[in-house]
C-alpha positions as CSV (number, residue, x, y, z in Angstrom):
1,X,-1.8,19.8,-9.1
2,X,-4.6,17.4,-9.8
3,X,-6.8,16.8,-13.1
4,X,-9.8,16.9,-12.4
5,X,-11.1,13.1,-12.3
6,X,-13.7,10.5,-11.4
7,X,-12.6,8.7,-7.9
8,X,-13.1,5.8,-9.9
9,X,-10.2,6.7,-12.1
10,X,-8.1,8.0,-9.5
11,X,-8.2,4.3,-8.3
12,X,-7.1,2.6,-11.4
13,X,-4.1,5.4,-11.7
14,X,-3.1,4.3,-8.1
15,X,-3.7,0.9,-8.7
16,X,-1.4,1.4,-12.3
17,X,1.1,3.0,-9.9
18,X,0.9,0.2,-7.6
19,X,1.5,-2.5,-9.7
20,X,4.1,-0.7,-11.7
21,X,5.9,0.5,-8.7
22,X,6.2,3.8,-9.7
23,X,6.4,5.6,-6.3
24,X,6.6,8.8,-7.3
25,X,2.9,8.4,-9.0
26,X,1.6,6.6,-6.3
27,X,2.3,9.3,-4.0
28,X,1.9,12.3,-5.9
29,X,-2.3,11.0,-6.4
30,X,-2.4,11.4,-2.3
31,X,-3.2,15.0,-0.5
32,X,-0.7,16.4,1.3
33,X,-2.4,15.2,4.5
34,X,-3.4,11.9,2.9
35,X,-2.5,8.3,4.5
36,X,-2.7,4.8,4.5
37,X,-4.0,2.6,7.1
38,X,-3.9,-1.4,7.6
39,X,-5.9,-2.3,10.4
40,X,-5.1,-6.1,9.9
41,X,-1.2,-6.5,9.9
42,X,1.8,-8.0,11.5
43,X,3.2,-7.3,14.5
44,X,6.4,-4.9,13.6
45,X,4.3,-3.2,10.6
46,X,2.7,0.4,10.9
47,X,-0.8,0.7,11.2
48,X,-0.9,3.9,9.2
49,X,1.7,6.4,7.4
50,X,0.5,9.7,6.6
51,X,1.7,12.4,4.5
52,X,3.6,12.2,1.2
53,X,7.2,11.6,2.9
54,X,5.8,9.4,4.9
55,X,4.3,7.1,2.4
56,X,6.6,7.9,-0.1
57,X,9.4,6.6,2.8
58,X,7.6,3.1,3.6
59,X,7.0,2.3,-0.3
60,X,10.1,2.8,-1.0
61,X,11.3,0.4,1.7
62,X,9.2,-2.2,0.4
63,X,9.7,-1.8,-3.1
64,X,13.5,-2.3,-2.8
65,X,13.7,-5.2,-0.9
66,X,10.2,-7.2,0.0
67,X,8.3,-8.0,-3.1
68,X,7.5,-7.5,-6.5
69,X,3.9,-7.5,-8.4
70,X,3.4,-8.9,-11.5
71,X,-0.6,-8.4,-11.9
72,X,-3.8,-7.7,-10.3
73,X,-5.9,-9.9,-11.1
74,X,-9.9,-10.6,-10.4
75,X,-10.1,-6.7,-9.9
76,X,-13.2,-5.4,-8.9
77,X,-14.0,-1.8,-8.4
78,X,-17.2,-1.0,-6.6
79,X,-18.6,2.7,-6.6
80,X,-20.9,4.0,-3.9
81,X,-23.5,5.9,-2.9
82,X,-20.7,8.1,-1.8
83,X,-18.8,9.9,-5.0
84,X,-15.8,10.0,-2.9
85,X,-15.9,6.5,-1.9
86,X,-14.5,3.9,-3.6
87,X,-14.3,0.3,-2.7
88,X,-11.4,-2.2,-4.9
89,X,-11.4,-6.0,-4.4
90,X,-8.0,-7.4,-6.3
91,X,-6.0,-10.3,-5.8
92,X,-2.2,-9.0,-6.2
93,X,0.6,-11.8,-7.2
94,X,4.2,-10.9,-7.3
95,X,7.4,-12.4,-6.2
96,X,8.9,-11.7,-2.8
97,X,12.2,-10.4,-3.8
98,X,14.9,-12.0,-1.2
99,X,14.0,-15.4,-1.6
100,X,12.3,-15.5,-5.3
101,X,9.1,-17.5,-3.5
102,X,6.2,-16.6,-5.1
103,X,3.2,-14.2,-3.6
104,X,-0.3,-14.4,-3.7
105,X,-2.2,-11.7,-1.5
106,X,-6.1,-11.0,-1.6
107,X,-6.9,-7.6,-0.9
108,X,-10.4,-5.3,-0.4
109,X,-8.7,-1.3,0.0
110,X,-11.7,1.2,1.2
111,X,-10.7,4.6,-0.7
112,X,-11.9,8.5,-0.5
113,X,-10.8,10.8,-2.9
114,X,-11.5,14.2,-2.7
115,X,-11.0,17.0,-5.6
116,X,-9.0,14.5,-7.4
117,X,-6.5,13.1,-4.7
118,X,-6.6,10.5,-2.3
119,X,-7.2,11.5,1.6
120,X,-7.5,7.7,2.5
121,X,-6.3,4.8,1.7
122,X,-7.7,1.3,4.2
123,X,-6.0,-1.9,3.0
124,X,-7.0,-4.5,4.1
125,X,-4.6,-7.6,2.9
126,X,-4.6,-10.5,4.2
127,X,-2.0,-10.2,7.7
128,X,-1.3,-14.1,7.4
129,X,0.2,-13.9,3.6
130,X,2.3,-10.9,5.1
131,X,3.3,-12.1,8.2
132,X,4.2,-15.3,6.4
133,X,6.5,-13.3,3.6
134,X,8.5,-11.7,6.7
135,X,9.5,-14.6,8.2
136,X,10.3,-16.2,5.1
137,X,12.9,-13.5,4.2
138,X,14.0,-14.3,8.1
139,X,17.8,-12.7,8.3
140,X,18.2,-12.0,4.8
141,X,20.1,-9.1,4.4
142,X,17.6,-7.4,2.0
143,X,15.1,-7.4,4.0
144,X,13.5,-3.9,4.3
145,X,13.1,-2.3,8.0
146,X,9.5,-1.5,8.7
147,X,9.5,1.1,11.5
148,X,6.6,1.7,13.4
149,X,5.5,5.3,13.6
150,X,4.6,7.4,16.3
151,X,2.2,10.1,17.0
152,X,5.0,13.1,16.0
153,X,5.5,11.3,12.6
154,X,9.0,9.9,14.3
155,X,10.2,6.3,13.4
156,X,10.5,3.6,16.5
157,X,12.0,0.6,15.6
158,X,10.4,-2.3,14.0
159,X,10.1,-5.4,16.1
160,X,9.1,-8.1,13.2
């Protein structure tokens, strides 16, 4: 399913995708088995989703109702020693959606691609910038559910 590519340009594809939105893209440059971790977030958001209906599930989530990129900018992509191994420093601003505040959110993301897709994806954004953006969208009705998911791959419900 994959061209064959540099890791480095599978990152600027995903990063494209990101910024653009465009789910379907975004997901489809992931293995099958591929995830995404934060291991600095929120109380109430998922510390990983894994698998392309997974991840396809939670972006979708957020890109209807939580926020909005405009740019990247300041992006920095370091390669390694590692030709799988792809380090990206970027500072994403956007709008969050339900209350048209504006968003600034610095983020390093730790990626491995292998034959072409990504098997993982560690984001670490800043957990202060998103906890702030949930409770500034509070009780607003479009604010997207963020289930937290459990060992099976089941959805338990979110508690932020």
């Amino acid at each position: 399913m994959a061209v064959a590519s540099t890791s480095r340009e599978v990152v600027e594809r995903i990063l494209r995708a990101s910024r653009e939105q465009d789910t379907e893209t975004f997901v489809n440059l992931f293995a099958a088995d591929g995830y995404i971790e934060w291991p600095y977030r929120p109380e109430g958001v998922p510390g990983r989703v894994e698998g392309r209906d997974q991840i396809r599930e939670f972006l979708t989530a957020l890109a209807n109702g939580l926020v909005k990129f405009d740019e990247y900018r300041n992006t920095v992509i370091h390669e390694t020693t590692d030709p799988e191994v792809v380090i990206v420093e970027y500072e994403a601003h956007g709008t969050v959606i339900p209350t048209d505040a504006p968003l600034h959110q610095t983020i390093i993301a730790v990626l491995r691609i292998r034959d072409g897709l990504v098997v993982s994806y560690r984001d670490y954004l800043n957990p202060l910038v998103l906890a702030e953006t949930l409770a500034s969208v509070g009780n607003v009705e479009r604010r997207p559910s963020f289930g937290t998911l459990d060992r099976s791959g089941g959805r338990r419900a979110a508690t932020a």
